[in-house]
C-alpha positions in Angstrom: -0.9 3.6 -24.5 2.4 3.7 -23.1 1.3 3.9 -19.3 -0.9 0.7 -20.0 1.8 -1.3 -21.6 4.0 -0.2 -18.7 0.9 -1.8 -16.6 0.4 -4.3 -18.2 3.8 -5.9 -17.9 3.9 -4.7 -14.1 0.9 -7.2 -13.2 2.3 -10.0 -15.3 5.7 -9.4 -13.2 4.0 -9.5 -10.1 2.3 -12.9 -11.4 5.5 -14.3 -12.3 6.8 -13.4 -8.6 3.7 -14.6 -6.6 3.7 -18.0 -8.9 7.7 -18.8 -8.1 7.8 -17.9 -4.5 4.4 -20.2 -4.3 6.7 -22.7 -6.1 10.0 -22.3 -3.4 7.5 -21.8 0.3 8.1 -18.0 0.1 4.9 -17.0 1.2 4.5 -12.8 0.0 1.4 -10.5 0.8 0.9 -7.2 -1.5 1.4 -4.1 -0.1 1.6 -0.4 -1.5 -0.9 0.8 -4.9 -1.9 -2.9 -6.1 -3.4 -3.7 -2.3 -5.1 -0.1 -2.5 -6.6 -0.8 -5.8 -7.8 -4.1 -5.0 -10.0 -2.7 -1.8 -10.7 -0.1 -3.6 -12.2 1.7 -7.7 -8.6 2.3 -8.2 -8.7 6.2 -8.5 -4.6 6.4 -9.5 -2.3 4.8 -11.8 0.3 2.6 -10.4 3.3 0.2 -11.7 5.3 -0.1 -8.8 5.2 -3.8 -6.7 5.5 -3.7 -3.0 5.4 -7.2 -1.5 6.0 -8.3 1.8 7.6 -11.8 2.4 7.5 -14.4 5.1 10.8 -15.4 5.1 14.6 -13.3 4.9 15.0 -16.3 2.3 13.6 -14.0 -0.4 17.1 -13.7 -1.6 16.0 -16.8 -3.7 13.7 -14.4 -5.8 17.1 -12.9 -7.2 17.8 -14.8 -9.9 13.9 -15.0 -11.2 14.0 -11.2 -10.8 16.9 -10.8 -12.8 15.3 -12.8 -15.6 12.3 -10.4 -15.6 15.0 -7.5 -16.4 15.1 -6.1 -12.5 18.6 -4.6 -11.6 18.4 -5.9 -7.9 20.5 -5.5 -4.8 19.9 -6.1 -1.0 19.0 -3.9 1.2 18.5 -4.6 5.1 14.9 -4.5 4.7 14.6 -7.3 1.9 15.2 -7.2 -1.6 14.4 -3.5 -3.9 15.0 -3.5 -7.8 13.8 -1.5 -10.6 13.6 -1.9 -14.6 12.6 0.4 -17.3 10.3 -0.2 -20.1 8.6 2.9 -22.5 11.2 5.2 -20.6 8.9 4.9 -17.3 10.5 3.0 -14.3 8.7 -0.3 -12.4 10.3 -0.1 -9.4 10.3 -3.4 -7.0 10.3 -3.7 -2.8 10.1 -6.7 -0.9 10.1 -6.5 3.0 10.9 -9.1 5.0 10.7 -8.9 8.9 9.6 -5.2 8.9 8.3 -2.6 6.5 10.4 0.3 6.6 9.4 4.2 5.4 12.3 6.1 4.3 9.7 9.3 5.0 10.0 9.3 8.5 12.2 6.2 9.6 9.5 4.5 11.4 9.1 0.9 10.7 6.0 -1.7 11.2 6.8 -5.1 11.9 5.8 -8.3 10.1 4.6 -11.4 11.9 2.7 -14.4 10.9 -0.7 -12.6 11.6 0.1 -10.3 8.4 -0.1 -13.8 6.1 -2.5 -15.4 7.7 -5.1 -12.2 7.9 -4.3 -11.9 4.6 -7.3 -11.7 2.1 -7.7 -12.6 -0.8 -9.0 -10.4 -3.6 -8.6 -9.2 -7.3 -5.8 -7.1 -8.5 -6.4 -5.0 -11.6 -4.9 -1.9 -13.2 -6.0 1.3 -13.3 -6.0 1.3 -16.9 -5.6 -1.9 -18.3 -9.1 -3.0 -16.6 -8.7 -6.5 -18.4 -5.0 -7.3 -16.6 -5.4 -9.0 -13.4 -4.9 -11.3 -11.1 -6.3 -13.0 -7.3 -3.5 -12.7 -4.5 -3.0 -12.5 -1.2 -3.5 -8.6 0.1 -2.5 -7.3 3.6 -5.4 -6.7 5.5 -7.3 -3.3 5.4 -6.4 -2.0 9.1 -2.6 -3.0 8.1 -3.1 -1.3 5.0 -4.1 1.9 6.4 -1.6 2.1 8.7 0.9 1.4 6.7 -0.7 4.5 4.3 -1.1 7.1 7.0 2.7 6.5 8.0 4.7 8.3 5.4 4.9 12.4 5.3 4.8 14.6 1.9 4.0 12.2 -0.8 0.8 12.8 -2.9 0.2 9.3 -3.8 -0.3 8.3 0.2 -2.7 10.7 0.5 -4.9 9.7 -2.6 -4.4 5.8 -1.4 -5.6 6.5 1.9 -8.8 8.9 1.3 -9.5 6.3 -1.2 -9.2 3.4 1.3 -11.5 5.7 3.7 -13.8 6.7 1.1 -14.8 3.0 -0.4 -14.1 0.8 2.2 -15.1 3.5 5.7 -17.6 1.1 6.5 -15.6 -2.3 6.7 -12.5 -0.8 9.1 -12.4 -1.7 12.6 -11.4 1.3 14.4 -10.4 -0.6 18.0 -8.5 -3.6 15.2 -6.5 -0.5 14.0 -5.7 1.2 17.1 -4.3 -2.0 18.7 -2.6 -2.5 15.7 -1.1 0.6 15.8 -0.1 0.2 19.5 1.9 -2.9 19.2 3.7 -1.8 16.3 4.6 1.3 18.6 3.3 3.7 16.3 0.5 5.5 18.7 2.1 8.5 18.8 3.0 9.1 15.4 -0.3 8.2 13.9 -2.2 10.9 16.3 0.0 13.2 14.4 -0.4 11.9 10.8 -4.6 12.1 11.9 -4.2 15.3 13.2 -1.9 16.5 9.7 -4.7 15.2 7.5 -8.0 16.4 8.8 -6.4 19.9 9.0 -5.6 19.2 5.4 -9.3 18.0 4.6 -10.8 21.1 6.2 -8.4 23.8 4.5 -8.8 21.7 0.9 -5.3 21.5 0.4 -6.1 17.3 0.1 -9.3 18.2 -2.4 -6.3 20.1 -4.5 -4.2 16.7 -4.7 -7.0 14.5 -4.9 -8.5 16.6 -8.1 -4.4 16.7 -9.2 -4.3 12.9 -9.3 -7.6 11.6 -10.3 -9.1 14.3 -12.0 -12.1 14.3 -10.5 -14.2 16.7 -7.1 -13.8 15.1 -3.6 -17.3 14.3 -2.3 -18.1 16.6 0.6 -20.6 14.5 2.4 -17.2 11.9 1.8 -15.1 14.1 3.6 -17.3 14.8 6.7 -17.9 11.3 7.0 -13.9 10.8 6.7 -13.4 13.5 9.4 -15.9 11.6 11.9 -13.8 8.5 11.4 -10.4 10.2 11.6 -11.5 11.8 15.4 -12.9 8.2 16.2 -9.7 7.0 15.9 -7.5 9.3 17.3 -9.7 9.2 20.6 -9.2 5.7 20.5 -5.1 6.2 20.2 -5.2 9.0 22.9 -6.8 6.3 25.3 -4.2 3.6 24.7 
């Protein structure tokens, strides 16, 4: 009960925050777990909001944040806050002009091409099925990306075979690839590739997947995830 009050309230934050930046022209886009579960069945509980905004005027979010009981500061991404509610944190990023992964320092930067590829889909929790909302959601290729960039957490791993897993058929391999080239991040991606099918073929990503979810990995998913994963890292060796 507690981790679906704690979502619950997460979902009507976001609300509140897409409604008044609507309200002042801050256009945002929603990154991170929500834009995973809205492509996807939503195999993982998630609380935190990761927004991305159009504008370094998002600093006029503060005081609407504050009201919804964030502790917020600046950072030189964008805005980050965090509250606590049933002894569980929410915690709160919004990028503005680049999305920045403390994991590995790389960054992937935001143009007007990330709001107006935006799509627009259904947001729900993991657990609290009947909370929910229709936003604007980074695209899938952008989405990937921006999941295959960070190293060592378990959460990225389950987002992104989940994103491969329900939604293999609707990427565009070349989109993603030139994506990835013009956000200069060619080289590392061939390495995160490279990092996960070695995990997929020793099981150590069937381990984290069961971990999270509860629930066995598909092999006939994996293969076809492993076909997709060398399609694309021929087509990043070629650029």
């Amino acid at each position: 009960m507690s981790g679906e009050k704690v979502e619950r309230r997460s979902l009507e934050d976001l609300r509140s925050i897409l409604e008044a930046a609507r309200k002042v022209g801050i256009r945002l886009v929603i990154i991170g777990g929500y834009a995973v579960a809205a492509y996807t069945h939503g195999y993982r509980y998630t609380k935190d909001i990761d927004l991305v905004a159009d504008r370094p005027t998002v600093g006029r979010l503060i005081g609407l944040l504050k009201s919804l009981g964030y502790a917020v500061r600046d950072t030189e991404f964008g805005i980050a806050g965090s509250k606590t509610l049933n002894g569980e944190f929410i915690d709160l990023h919004i990028s503005a002009g680049r999305i920045y992964d403390l994991s590995t320092g790389k960054e992937y930067p935001v143009d007007v091409s990330l709001f107006t590829n935006a799509e627009h889909l259904v947001v729900s929790g993991h657990i609290s099925k009947t909370t929910s909302l229709k936003a604007a959601v980074v695209e899938l290729e952008t989405l990937i990306i921006l999941k295959m960039m960070p190293v060592g957490r378990s959460k990225d791993a389950v987002d992104l075979l989940s994103l491969l897993r329900d939604r293999r058929k609707d990427i565009d391999p070349e989109s993603l690839s030139r994506r990835a080239r013009t956000a200069g991040l060619t080289v590392h991606l061939l390495e995160r590739i490279r990092d996960y099918a070695m995990r997929l073929k020793d099981g150590e990503l069937d381990q984290i997947w069961f971990d999270t979810t509860g629930s066995r990995f598909p092999y006939a998913e994996k293969r076809e995830i492993t076909k997709l994963l060398s399609k694309l890292a021929d087509l990043l060796r070629r650029q």
